[in-house]
Phi, psi and omega in degrees: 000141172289157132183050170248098180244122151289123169230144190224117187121022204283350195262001186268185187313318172288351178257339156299309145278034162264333178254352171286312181286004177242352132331280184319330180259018160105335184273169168293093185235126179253157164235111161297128172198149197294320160238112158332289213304287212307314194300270244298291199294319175261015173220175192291116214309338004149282191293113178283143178245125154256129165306125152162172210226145179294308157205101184228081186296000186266340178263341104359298212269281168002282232268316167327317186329117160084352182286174186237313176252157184238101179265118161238141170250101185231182171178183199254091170297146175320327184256018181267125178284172182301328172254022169262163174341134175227126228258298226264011168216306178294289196327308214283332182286339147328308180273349162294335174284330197291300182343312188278022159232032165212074181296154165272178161265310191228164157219144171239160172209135167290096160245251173194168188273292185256053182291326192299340195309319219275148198083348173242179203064353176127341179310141161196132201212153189249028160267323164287331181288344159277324158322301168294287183346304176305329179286315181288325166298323168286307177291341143302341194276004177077324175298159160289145190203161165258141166230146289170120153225093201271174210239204159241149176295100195314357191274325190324322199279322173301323216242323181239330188283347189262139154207106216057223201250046158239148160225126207250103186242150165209158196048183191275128218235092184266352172244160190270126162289150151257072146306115173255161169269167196263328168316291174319324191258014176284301178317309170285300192314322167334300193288315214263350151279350189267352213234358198249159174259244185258014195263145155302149176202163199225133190245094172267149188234101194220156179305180192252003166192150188265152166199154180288173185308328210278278203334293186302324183293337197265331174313301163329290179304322175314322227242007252218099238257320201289329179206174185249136193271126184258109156299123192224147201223150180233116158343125190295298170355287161312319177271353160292328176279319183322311215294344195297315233244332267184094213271321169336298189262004169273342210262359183247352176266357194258293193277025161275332171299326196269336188273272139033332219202345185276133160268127235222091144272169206290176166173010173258040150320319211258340161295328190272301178322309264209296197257343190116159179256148176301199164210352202257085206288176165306316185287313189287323158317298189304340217272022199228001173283000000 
């Protein structure tokens, strides 16, 4: 078992309550994170904060002292155009170089379920093609590693589908999601550092039930205890034409098409066997917002 986790990515939605369960379970966790002040106010005093930046390899090299692992959470902000820096490719191969003369034991990575979308009907998008890049550069890179393949995130439904006394849906939503909670799966990653040695291993990550966007969102709205929330919905159409204008509403019209249209099967047994099974239905998520 480790228990020296680097982590990179820690303050955004998904990273906060990933490092609050590898707090709880006992490891070292340090976070590279860009402002002290801001990591200070949202993680757990628990947790050492180092400066340093993906590209900046002498702060790369820092933050690596003494680690045994590298958990990483990155992504593709909403306004980052296609030719700027990308943490989950430029940012990563920075940190595969510093690597080889400051090795890890693991790298784990936080990728998505539905990144698999891309080729069919004709989809094609260069936020999943960094995404796969990204799969391939780790599995190439000779450490041993966990890959992460999540389901979408019940914090999604608060931080981005909540907006203000709105909940915001758009086109038609034909297939079912395993809305997971970011507790649960803080909890697998937690198991899947105490329990793997050297092997690669590949992960799907899913809820304990599936639903479409409407359905959650309209679940959300029933259980949803502070104010009461109006559903509103916009032809996927109109934010496809907006995306002309707009790098923001083009990066929400391509995933809302690929959530909307990706068909989604169950595939986390062995991840439930292995990691733990989840515990955290949606009704019970929301009634706790």
């Amino acid at each position: 078992m480790v228990s020296k986790i680097l982590f990179i990515g820690a303050t955004g939605m998904l990273g906060k309550p990933v490092i609050k369960q590898l707090v709880q379970a006992g490891f070292q966790v340090t976070a590279m994170v860009r402002s002290l002040e801001e990591a200070k106010n949202v993680l757990p005093k628990e947790v050492q904060l180092v400066q340093g930046d993906l590209q900046d390899k002498q702060s790369i090299a820092q933050a690596l002292d003494n680690q045994e692992v590298v958990y990483l959470n990155l992504s593709i902000k909403q306004t980052e155009k296609r030719n700027a820096f990308h943490t989950e490719t430029d940012g990563l191969r920075n940190l595969l170089e510093v690597l080889k003369t400051k090795p890890v034991q693991r790298l784990a990575y936080l990728s998505s379920v539905v990144q698999r979308y891309q080729g069919t009907n004709g989809f094609h998008w260069w936020v999943f093609e960094v995404k796969q890049q990204a799969i391939q550069l780790i599995k190439q890179a000779g450490i041993s590693y966990t890959i992460f393949y999540p389901s979408n995130f019940m914090e999604s439904l608060s931080s981005l589908y909540k907006q203000g006394n709105r909940l915001l849906l758009a086109g038609k939503a034909k297939e079912k999601m395993y809305f997971i909670a970011g507790e649960d799966y803080g909890r697998q990653v937690a198991e899947s550092f105490r329990i793997l040695p050297t092997e690669n291993k590949e992960y799907d990550i899913q809820g304990l039930e599936a639903f479409t966007a409407d359905e959650a969102v309209t679940l959300f709205q029933q259980h949803y205890k502070h104010t009461k929330l109006t559903i509103s919905r916009a032809p996927l159409g109109i934010i496809k034409f907006a995306g002309n204008f707009s790098t923001k509403m083009n990066y929400a019209a391509h995933i809302i098409e690929a959530l909307n249209n990706y068909h989604e099967p169950f595939t986390s047994q062995t991840t439930w066997n292995e990691l733990g099974k989840p515990k955290i239905t949606l009704t019970q998520f929301v009634g706790n917002q």
